[in-house]
C-alpha positions in Angstrom: 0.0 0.0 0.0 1.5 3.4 -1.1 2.1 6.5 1.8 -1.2 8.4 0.3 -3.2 5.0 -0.1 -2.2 4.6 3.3 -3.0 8.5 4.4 -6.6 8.4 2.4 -7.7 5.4 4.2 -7.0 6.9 7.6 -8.6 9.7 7.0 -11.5 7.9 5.3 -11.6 6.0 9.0 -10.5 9.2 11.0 -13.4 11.9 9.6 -16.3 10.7 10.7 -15.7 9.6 14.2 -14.0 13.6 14.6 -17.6 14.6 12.6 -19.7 13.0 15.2 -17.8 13.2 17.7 -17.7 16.9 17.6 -21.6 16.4 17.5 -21.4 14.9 21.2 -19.8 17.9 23.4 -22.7 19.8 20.9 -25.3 17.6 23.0 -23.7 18.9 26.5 -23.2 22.2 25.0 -27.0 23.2 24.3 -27.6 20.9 27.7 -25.1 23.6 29.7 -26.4 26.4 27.7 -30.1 25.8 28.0 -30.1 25.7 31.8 -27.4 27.9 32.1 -29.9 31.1 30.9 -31.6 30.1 33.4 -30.3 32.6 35.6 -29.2 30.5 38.1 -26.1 28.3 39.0 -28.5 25.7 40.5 -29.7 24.2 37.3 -26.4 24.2 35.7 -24.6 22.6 38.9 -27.0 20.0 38.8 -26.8 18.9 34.9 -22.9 19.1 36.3 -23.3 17.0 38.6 -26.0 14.3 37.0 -23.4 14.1 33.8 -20.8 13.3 36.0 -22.9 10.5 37.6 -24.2 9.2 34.2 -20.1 9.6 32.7 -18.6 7.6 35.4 -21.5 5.1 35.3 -22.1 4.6 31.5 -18.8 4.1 30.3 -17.6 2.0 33.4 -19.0 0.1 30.8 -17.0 1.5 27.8 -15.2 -2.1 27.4 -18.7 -2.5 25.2 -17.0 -0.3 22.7 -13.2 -0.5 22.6 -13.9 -4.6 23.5 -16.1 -4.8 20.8 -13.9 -2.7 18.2 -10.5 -4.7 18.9 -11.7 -7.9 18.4 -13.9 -7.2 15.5 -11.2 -5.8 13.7 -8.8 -9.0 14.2 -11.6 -10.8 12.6 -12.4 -8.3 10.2 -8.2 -8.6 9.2 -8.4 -12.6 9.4 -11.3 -12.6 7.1 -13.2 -14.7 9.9 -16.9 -13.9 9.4 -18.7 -15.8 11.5 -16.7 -14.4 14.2 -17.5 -10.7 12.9 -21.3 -11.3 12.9 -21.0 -13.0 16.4 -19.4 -10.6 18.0 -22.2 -8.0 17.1 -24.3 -9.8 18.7 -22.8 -11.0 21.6 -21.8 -7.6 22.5 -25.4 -5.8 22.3 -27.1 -8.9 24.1 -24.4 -8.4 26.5 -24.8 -4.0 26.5 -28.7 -4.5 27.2 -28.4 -7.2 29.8 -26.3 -5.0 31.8 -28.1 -1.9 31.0 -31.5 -3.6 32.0 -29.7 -4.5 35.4 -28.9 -0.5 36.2 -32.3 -0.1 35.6 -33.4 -2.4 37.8 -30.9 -1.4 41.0 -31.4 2.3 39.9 -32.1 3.2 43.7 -29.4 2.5 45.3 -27.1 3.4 42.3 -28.6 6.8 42.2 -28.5 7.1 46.6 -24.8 5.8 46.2 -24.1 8.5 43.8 -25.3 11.7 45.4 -23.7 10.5 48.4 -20.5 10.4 47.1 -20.7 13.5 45.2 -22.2 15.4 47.9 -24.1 18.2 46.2 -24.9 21.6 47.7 -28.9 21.2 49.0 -30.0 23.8 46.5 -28.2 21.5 43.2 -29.3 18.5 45.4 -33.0 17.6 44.5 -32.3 18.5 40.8 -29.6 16.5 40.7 -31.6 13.5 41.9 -34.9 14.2 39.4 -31.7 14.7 36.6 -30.8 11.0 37.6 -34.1 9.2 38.3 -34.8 10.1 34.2 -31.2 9.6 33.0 -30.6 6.2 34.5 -33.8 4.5 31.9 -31.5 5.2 29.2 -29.2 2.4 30.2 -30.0 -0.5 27.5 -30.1 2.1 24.8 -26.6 3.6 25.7 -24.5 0.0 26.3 -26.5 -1.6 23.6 -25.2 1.7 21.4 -21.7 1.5 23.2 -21.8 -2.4 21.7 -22.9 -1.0 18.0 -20.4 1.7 17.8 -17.3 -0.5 18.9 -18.5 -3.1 16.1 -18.7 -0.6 13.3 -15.4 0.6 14.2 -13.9 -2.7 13.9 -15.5 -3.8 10.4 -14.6 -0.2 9.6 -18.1 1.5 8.8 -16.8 4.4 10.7 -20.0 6.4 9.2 -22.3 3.9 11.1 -21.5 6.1 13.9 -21.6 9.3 12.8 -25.4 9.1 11.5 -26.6 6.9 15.0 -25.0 9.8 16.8 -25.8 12.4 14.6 -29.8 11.5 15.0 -29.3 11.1 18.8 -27.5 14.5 19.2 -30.6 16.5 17.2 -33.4 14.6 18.5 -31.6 15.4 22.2 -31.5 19.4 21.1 -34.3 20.0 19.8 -36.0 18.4 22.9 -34.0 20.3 25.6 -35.3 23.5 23.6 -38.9 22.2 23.5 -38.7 20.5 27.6 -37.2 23.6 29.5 -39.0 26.8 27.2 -42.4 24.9 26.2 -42.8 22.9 28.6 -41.2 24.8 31.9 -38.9 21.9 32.6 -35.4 22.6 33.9 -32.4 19.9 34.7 -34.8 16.8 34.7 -36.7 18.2 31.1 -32.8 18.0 29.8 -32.6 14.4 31.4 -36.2 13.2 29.8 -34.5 14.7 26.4 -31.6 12.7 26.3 -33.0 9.6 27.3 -36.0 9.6 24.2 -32.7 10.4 22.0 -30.7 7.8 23.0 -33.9 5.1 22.3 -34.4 6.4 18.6 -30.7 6.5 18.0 -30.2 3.3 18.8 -33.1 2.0 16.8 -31.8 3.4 14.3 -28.1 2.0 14.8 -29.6 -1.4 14.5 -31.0 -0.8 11.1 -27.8 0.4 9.8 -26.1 -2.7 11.3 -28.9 -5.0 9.5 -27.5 -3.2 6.1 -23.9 -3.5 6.9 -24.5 -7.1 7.0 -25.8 -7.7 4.2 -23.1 -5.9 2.7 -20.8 -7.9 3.7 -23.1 -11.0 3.1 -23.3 -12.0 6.8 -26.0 -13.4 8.1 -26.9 -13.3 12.0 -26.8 -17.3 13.4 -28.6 -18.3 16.5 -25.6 -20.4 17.4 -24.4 -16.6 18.3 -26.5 -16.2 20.3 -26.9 -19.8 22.4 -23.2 -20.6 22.0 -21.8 -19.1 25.9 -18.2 -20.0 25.2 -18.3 -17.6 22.7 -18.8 -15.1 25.1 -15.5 -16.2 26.9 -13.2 -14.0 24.8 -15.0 -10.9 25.1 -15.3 -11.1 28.7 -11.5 -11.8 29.3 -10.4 -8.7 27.3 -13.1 -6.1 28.7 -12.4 -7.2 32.9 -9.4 -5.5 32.0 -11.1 -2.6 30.2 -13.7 -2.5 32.9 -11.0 -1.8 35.8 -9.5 0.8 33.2 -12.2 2.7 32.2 -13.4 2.6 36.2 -10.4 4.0 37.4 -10.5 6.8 34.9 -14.0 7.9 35.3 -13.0 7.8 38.8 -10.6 10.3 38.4 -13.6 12.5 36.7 -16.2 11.8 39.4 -13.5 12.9 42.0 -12.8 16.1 39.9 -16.2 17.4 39.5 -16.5 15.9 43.7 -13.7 18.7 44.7 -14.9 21.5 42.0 -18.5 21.1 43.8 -16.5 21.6 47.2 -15.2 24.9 45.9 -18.7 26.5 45.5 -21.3 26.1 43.2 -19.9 28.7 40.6 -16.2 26.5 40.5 -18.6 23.5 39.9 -20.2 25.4 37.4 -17.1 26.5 35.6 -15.7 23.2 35.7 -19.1 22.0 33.9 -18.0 25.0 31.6 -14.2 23.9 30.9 -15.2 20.2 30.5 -17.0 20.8 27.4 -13.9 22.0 26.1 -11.8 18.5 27.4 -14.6 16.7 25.5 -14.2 18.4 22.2 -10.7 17.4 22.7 -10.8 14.1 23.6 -13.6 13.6 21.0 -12.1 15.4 18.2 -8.3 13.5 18.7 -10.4 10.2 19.4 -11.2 9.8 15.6 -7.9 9.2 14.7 -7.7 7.2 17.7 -10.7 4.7 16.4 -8.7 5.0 12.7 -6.1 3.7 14.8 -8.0 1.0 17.1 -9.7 -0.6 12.8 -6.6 -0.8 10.8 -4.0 -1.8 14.0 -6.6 -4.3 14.7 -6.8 -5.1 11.1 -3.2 -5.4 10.2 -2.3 -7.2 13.8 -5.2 -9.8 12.7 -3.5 -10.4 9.4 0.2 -9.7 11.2 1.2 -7.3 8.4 3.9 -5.7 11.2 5.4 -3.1 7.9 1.6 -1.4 7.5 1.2 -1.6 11.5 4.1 0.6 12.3 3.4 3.1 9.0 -0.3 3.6 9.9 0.7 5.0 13.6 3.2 7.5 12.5 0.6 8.5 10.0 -2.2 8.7 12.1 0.1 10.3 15.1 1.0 13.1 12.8 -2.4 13.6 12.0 -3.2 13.7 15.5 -0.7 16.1 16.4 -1.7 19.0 13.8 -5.0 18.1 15.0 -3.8 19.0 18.7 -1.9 22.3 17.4 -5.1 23.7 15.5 -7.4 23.2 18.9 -5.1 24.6 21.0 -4.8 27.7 18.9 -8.7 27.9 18.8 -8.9 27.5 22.1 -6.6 30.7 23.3 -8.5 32.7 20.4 -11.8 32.2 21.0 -11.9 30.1 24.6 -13.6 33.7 26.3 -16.0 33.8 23.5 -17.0 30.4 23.6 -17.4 30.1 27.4 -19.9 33.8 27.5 -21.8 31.5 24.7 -22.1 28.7 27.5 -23.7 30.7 30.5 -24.1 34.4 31.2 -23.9 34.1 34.7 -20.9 36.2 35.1 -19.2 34.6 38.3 -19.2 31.2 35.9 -17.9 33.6 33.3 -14.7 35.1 35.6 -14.0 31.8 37.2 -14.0 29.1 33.5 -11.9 32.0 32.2 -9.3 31.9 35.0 -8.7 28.1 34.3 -9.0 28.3 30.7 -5.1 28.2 30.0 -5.4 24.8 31.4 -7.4 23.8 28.3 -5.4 25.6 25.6 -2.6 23.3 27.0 -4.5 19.8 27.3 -4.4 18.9 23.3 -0.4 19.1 23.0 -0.4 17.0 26.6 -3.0 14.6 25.9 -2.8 13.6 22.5 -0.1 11.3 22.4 -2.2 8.8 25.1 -5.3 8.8 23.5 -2.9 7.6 20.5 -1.4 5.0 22.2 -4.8 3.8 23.5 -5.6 3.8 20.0 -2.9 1.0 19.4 -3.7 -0.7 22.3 -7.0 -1.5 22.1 -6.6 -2.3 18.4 -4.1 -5.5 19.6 -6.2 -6.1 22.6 -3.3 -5.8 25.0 -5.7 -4.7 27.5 -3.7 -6.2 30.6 -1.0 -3.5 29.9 -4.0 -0.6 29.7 -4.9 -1.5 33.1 -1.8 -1.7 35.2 -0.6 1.7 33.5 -3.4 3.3 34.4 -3.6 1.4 37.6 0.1 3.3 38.2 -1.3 6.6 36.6 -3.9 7.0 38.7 -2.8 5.7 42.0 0.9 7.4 41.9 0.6 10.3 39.6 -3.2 11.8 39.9 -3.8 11.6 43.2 -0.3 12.3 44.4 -0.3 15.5 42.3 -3.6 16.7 44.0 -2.7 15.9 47.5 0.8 18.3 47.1 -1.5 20.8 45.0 -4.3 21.1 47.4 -3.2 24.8 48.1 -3.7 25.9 44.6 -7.3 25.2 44.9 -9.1 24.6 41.5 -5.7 25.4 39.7 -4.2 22.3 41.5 -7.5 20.0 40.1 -6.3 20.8 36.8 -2.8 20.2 37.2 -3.4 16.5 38.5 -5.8 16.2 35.2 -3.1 17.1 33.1 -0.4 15.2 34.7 -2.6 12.2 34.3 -2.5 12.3 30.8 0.9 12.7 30.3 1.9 9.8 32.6 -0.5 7.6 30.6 1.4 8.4 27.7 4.9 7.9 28.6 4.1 4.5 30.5 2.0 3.2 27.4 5.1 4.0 25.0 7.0 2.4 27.3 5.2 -0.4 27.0 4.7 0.0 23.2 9.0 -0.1 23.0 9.1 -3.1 24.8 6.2 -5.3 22.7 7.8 -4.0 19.4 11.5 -4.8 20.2 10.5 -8.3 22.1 8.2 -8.9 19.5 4.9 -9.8 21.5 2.5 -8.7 19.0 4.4 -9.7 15.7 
């Protein structure tokens, strides 16, 4: 495969992940600016703080998507069929199983929750109506987490973009219609979501049904009944699940202190983290690029296209990085007086804002290497990084930092990502000169 072959199909992979992606912080974006004209903190703290809940709790179960994607696209390489339409099922029977068990335990989940976040009692009962709504969503989300991570790995990467694309416009033009036609506030935003996220997915399954025929699969109940099947997909996401737990710790914690601050720090923070999402989200579709075709060419053990398509993709990435950080420190002020116009918000996200102009040159080169990562399944080594990370970098940082206040939350956040970085290269050196995956 030539360099520009090699470039086209990346980006071919790459632009519509970072497309509807983009669409995602959109959703939070009208959420935060809806209740945030509401002249209030209240409202705004408490979508903060239900987000949070539904971040930490929803993709604890994330392994549904980055499982799914890595070992669809070592099938997808090895040509194995049955194995591709096997895993799609597997994983959404699996998604809405444990979606349809939050739903059953939501109680407790949700008393658990606002205990540990420990909200202000003005945000408080908002915060709890927010939830009791949210948490119904559960199959639809896991079941779309499950759909997403296949598409990636057979390399529809459009699949997503439309199923998110209708679940992002459906959600907006119902938080408009909830909180102004209907007098709702945080739990009308809540109800919105949750209808989106039920249509989306309804509609992720019909594009599914067509990219099977496509590829002239056809959906066997031995899928379904066979259990050992199942076996592979649980061994790689228990290490995904204590990943992805630990780092949406890290989240819960950091919106925990902001809301310890005051209610207009946890406000800003609400603020500020719609800008760490359009960066996560925006360097993440080079990331998925990266999670299909490492998958692919580890499946098929083409080691030469492996090592071309992550310096490709990482130099991608890294323009990418450059060109958010510059819109960031031009129009970060703008963007945030879009967000709310309560102006204590206002002088407190724009304090912090460097922070953000900073986090795309620091985080993209671990979201790269997760990219790789989860493309080979080496999920093990995901954990026990972030295990370290977490454990002797994050919290470390944020016990010496405590003096800085808010300042000293986002320094831990950003020292996070760049320990995740250096210990997954490290790791990535030694699989590639001991020659574990090739």
């Amino acid at each position: 495969m030539t360099n520009s072959a090699l470039n086209r199909k990346i980006w071919h992979l790459a632009w519509p992940p970072m497309l509807s992606n983009i669409t995602t912080p959109l959703l939070g974006l009208v959420d935060t600016a809806v209740v945030g004209h509401l002249g209030t903190a209240t409202h705004l703290g408490a979508v903060a703080i239900g987000a949070s809940i539904f971040s930490f709790l929803f993709w604890a179960f994330g392994f549904l998507r980055m499982g799914s994607t890595g070992l669809t696209a070592q099938a997808f390489g090895q040509k194995n069929n049955d194995k591709v339409q096997a895993l799609l099922v597997q994983s959404v029977l699996m998604g809405v199983f444990i979606g349809l068990v939050l739903v059953v335990f939501r109680s407790p989940i949700i008393d658990l929750a606002m205990y540990l976040m420990s909200p202000s009692e003005e945000v408080a009962p908002w915060a709890r109506l927010y939830c009791e709504a949210r948490i119904l969503s559960a199959p639809a989300v896991l079941a779309g987490y499950a759909l997403i991570g296949w598409f990636f790995g057979v390399q529809y990467s459009k699949g997503p973009l439309w199923m998110l694309l209708v679940i992002n416009v459906i959600n907006m033009v119902l938080d408009y219609v909830a909180v102004y036609q209907f007098g709702m506030a945080s739990e009308g935003v809540a109800w919105a979501t949750v209808i989106a996220h039920y249509l989306g997915t309804l509609f992720a399954f019909f594009l599914a049904y067509r990219k099977l025929a496509q590829l002239n699969l056809v959906v066997k109940l031995s899928s379904v009944l066979d259990w050992q099947r199942y076996v592979a997909l649980i061994r790689v996401n228990r290490y995904l699940f204590v990943r992805t737990v630990l780092l949406l710790i890290v989240m819960l914690f950091f919106t925990a202190q902001g809301a310890r601050l005051g209610d207009d720090v946890l406000a800003a923070n609400a603020v500020l983290l719609i800008f760490l999402t359009i960066i996560s989200n925006s360097l993440d579709g080079f990331a998925f690029a990266l999670e299909a075709l490492c998958g692919e060419y580890y499946g098929s053990k083409n080691k030469t296209l492996f090592k071309r398509v992550i310096a490709y993709s990482s130099l991608w990435a890294l323009i990418a990085a450059i060109g958010l950080s510059a819109i960031f420190w031009l129009f970060g002020e703008a963007i945030i007086e879009l967000l709310t116009n309560v102006e204590p918000v206002q002088l407190a996200a724009k304090e912090y804002l460097p922070w953000l102009i900073a986090l795309p040159l620091l985080g993209i080169w671990s979201f790269m290497l997760d990219g790789i990562f989860i493309g080979t399944t080496s999920v093990k080594q995901m954990q026990d990084t972030m295990i370290l990370c977490v454990l002797g970098v994050f919290f470390p940082v944020w016990f010496l930092s405590q003096g800085m206040g808010n300042h000293g939350l986002w320094l831990a956040q950003a020292s996070l990502f760049v320990a995740r970085a250096v210990t997954l290269l490290i790791c990535y050196r030694k699989n590639m000169k001991q020659e574990v995956w090739f």
